[in-house]
Backbone as CSV, one residue per row, in Angstrom:
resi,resn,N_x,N_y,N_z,CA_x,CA_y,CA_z,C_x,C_y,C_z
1,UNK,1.966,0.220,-8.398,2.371,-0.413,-9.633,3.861,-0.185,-9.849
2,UNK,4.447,-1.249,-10.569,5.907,-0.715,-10.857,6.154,-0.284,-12.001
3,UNK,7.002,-0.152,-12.559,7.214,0.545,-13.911,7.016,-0.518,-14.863
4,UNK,6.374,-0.308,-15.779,5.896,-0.993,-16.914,4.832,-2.040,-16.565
5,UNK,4.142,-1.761,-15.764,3.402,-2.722,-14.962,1.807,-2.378,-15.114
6,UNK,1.170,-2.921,-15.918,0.024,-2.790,-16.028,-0.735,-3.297,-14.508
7,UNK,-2.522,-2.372,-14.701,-3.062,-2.342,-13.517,-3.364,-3.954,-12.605
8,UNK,-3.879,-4.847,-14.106,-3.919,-6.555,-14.197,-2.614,-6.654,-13.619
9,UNK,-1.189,-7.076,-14.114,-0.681,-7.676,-13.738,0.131,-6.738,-12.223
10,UNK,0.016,-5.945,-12.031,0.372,-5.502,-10.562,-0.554,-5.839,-9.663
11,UNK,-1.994,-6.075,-9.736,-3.226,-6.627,-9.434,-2.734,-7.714,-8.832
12,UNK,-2.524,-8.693,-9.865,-2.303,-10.468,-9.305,-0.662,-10.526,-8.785
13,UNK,0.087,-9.629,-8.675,1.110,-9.904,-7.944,1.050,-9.560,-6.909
14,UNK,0.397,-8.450,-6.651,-0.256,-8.001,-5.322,-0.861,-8.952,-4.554
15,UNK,-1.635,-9.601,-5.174,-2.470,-10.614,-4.612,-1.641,-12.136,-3.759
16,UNK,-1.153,-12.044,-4.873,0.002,-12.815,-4.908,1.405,-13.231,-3.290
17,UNK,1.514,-11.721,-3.426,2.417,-11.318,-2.665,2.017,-11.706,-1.254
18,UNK,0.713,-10.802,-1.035,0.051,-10.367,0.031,-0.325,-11.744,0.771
19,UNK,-1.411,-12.530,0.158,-2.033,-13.500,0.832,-2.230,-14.948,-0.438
20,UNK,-0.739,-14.559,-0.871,-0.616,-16.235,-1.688,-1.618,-16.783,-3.048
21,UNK,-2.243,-15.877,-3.143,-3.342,-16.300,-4.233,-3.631,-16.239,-5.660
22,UNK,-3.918,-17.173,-6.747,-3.186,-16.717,-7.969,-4.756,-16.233,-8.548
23,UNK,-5.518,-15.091,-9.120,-6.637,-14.637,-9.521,-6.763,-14.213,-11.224
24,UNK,-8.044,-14.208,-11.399,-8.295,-13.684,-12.532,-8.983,-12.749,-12.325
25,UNK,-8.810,-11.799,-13.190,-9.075,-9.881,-13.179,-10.220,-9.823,-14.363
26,UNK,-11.156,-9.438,-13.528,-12.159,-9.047,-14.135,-12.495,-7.434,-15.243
27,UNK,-13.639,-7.034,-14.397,-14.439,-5.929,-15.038,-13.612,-5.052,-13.779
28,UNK,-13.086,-3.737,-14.043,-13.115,-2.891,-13.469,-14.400,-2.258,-12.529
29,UNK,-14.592,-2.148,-11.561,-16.279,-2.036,-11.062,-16.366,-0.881,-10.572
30,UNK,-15.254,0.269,-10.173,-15.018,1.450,-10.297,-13.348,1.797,-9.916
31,UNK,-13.057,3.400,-10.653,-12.058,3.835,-9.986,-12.331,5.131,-9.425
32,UNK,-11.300,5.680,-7.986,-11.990,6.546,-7.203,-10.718,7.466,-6.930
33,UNK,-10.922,8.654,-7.132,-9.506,9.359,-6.294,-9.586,10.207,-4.937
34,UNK,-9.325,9.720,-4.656,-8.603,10.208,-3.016,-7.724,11.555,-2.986
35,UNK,-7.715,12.326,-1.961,-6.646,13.308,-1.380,-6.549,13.280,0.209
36,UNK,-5.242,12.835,0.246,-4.863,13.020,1.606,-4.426,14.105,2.241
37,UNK,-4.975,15.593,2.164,-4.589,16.469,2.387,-3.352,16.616,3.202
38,UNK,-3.344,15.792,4.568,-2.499,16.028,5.237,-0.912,15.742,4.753
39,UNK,-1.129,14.901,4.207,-0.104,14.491,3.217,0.359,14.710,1.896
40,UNK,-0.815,15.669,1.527,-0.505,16.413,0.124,-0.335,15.003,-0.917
41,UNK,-1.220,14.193,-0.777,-0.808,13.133,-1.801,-2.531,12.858,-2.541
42,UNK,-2.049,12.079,-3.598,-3.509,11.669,-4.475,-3.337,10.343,-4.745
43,UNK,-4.064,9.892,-4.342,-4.121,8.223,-4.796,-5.464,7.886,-5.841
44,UNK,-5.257,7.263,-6.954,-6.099,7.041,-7.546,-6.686,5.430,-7.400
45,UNK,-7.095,4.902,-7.008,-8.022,3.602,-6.941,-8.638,2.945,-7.649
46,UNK,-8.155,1.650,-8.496,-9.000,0.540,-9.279,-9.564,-0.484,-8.554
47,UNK,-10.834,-0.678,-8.803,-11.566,-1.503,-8.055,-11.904,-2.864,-9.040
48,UNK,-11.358,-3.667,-9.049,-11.542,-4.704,-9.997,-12.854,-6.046,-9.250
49,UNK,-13.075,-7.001,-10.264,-14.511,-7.914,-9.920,-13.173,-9.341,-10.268
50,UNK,-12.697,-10.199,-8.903,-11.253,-10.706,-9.267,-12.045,-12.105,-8.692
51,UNK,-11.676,-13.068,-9.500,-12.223,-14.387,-8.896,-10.827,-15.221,-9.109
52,UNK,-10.758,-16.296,-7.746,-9.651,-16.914,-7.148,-9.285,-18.398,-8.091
53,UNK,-8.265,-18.388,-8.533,-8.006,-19.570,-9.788,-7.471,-20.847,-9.018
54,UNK,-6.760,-20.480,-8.148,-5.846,-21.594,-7.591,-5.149,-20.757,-5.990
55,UNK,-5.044,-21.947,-5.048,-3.677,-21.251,-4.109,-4.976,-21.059,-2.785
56,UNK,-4.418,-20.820,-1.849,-5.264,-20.957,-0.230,-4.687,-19.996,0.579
57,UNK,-5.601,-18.950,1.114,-5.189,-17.459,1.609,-4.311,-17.897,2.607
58,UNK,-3.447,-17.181,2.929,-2.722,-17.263,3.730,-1.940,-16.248,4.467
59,UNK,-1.419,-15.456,5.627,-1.106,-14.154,5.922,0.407,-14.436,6.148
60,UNK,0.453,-13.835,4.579,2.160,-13.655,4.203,2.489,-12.520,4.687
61,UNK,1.916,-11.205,3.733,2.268,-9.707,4.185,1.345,-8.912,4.618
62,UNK,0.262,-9.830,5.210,-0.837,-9.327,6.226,-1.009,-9.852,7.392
63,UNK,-1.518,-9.497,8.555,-1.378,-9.997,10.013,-2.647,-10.882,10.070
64,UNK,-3.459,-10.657,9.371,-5.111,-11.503,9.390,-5.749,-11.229,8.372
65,UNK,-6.609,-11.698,7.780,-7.441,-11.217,6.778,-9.105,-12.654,7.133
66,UNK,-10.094,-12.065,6.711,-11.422,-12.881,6.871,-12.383,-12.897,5.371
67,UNK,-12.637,-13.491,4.842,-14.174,-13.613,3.787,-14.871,-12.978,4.786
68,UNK,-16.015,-12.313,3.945,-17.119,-11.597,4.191,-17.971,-11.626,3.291
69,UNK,-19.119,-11.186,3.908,-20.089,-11.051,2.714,-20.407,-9.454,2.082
70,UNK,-20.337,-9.013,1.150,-20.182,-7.697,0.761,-21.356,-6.941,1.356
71,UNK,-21.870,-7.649,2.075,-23.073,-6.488,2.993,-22.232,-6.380,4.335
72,UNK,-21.934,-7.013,4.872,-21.056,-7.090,6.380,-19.855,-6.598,6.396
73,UNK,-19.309,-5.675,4.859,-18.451,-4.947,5.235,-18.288,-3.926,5.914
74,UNK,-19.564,-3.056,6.302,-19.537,-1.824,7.104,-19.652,-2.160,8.140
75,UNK,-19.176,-3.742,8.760,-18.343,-3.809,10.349,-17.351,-3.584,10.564
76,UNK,-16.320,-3.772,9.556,-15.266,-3.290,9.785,-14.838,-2.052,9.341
77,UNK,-13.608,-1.800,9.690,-12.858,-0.145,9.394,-11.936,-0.022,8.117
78,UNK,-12.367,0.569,7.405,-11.314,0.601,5.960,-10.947,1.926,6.058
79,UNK,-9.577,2.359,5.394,-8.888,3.458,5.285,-9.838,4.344,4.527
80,UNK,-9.364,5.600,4.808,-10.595,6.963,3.874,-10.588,6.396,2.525
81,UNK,-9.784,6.268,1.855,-9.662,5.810,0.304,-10.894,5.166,-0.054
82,UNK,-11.232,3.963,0.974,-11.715,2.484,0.483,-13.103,3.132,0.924
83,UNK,-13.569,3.702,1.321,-14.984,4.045,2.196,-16.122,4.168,1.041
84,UNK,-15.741,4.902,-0.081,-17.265,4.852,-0.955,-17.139,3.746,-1.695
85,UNK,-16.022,2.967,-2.246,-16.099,1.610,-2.578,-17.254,0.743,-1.563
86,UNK,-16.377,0.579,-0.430,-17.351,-0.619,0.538,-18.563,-0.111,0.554
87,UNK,-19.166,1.067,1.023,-20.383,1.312,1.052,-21.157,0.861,-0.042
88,UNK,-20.685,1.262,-1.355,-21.424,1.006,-2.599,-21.017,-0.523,-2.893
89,UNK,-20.574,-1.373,-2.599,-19.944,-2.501,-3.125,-21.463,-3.677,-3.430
90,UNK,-22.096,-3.354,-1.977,-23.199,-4.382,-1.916,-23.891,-4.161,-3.482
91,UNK,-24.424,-3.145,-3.740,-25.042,-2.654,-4.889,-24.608,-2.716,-6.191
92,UNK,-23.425,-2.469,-6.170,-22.697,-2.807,-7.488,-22.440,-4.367,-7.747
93,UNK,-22.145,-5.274,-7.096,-21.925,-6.571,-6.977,-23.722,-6.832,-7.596
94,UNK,-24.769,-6.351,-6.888,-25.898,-6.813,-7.552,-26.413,-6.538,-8.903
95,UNK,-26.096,-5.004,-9.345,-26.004,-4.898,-10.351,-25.569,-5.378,-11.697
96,UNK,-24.076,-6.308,-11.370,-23.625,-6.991,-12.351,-23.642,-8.377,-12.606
97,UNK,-24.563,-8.908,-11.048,-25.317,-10.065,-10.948,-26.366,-10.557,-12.044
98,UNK,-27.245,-9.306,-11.719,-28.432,-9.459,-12.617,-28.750,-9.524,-14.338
């Protein structure tokens, strides 16, 4: 986030930035904190529920990116941070389905 930058609007500039896309920011669906021991650092993590308004992904400041279905995320490899998010994601997504 930058200074004076709320979690929403650093959210959609991020988004923005990254892979071109303009979103709307939902429900927070969890936040998680991390320690990178090796690095002596703490990252704290918002997990937002973000649906796509306008604009077509595109790899601006990413090398690739794919849709998935929130069960077929534990094919791929996410950083330590992201790991109890994806695991739990399938479940929480149903939860706020219902």
């Amino acid at each position: 986030m930058e200074r004076q930058e709320s979690q929403v609007d650093a959210l959609k500039r991020e988004i923005r930035e990254e892979i071109g896309l303009e979103i709307e920011v939902g429900k927070c669906l969890r936040s998680i904190s991390h320690v990178y021991e090796d690095e002596q650092k703490k990252l704290i993590l918002h997990f937002f529920l973000c649906k796509r308004t306008s604009g077509a992904p595109m790899t601006k400041e990413v090398s690739a990116f794919q849709w998935v279905a929130p069960e077929d995320l534990s094919l791929f490899r996410f950083p330590p941070a992201d790991a109890e998010l994806v695991r739990d994601l399938p479940n929480l997504l149903k939860e706020i389905t219902q």
